[in-house]
N, C-alpha and C positions, 0 to 999 in steps of 0.2 A: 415237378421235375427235379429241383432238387435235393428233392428228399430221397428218392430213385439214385443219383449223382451221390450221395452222401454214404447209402447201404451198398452198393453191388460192391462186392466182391471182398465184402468185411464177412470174418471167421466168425462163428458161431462157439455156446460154450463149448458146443460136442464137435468143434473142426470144419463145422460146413460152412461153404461161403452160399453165399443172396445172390442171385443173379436175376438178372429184368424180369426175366418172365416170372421167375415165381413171385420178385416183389410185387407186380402187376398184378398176379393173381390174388393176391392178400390182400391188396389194393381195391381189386374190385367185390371182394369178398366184402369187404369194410361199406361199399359204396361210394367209393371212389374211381370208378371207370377208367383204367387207362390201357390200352392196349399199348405192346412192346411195342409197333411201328411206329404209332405219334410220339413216345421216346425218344427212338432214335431219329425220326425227323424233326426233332424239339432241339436234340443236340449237335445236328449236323446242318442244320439252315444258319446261315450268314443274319447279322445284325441289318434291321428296317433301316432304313434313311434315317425314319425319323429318332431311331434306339443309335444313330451315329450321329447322329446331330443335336440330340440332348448332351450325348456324352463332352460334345463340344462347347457346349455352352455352360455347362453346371460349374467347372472352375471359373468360366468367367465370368456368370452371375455371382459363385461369389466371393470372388474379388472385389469387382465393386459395391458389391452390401461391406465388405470388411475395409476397402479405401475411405469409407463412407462414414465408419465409425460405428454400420447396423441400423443404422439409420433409416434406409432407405428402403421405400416398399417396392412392391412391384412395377409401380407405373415408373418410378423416379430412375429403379434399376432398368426398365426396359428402352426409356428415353437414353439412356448414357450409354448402351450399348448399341443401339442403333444410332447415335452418335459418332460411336468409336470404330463403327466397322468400317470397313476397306471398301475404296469405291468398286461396282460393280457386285458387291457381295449381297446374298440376298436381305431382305428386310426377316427380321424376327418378329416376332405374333407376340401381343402382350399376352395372349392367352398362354403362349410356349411358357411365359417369364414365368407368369402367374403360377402354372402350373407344376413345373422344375423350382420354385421358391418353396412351396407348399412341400414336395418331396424332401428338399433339405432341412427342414423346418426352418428356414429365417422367412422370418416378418420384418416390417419399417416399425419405428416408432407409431406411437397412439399420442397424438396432442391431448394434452388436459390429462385431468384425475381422472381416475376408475371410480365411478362413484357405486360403492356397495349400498345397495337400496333395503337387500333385511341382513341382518346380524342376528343367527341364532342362537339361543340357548342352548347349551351342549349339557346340562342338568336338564329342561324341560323336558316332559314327557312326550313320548313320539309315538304316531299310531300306529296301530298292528297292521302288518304286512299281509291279509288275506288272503292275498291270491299268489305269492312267493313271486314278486316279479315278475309273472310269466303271462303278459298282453298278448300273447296270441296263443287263443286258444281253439279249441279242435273243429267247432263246428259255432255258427251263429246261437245268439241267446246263452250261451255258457257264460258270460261275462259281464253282468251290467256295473257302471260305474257311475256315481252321482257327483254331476257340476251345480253347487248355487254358483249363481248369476245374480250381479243386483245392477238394473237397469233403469233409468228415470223412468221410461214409461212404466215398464212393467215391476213395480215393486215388491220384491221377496218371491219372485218366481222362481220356483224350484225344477230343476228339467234332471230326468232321470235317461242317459242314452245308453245304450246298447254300446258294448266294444267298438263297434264300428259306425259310431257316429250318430246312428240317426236317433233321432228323440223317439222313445219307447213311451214316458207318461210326462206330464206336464202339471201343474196344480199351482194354485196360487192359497 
């Protein structure tokens, strides 16, 4: 929608402007389905409860992530502002905090080191990409990929699975 909001009624090199419908139609030409009504009802419907009540919250979470020093995660920020709120006011969802934290991107601190467990060689050789990144492929069997496994029981087991998981051959 808006990307619809961004073109209508911008000139062209040759003087013509965009308007809904045709960018709808170019739209759906692309594979992008949007018919002009759900537009204009995209643009004329009122904000959810819950799209005016994040809006209410978002400065105040982070406030107190920045009173905090960023310190604070989500449970820390959720306890302080269900602390802080007005009596009678409703309770906020740590899942709300959680979630509206995530969109701002602030996190709490992480206790301890990050412990980096491999450090790569940036000269070592790297193996060839066969298949161009591309896991999903058109129809079952186009894709096999081989996992060793090494298992106390079963030692130097080799499992050969198909894209999608299941074990195609097995050998020892």
């Amino acid at each position: 929608m808006r990307y619809i909001d961004e073109h209508v009624g911008v000139r062209d090199g040759d003087g013509l402007r965009w308007g809904v419908e045709s960018i709808c139609d170019q739209l759906t030409k692309l594979g992008c389905k949007i018919a002009p009504a759900t537009y204009y009802e995209h643009r004329g419907r009122r904000p959810t409860a819950r799209e005016q009540r994040d809006a209410e919250l978002r400065p105040a979470i982070e406030q107190v992530h920045a009173d905090n020093y960023g310190v604070y995660g989500a449970r820390k920020v959720w306890l302080t502002l269900n602390r802080q709120r007005p009596a009678g006011a409703a309770p906020i969802a740590r899942c709300t905090v959680e979630r509206l934290m995530g969109e701002l991107g602030l996190a709490g601190a992480v206790r301890g080191k990050v412990k980096r467990t491999t450090i790569s060689d940036p000269k070592a050789p790297k193996p060839l990409d066969l298949v161009d990144r591309n896991f999903a492929p058109l129809a079952p069997d186009r894709l096999w990929v081989a996992d060793f496994e090494r298992h106390e029981a079963f030692l130097d087991l080799v499992v050969v699975k198909g894209h999608r998981w299941m074990p195609v051959a097995a050998g020892i």
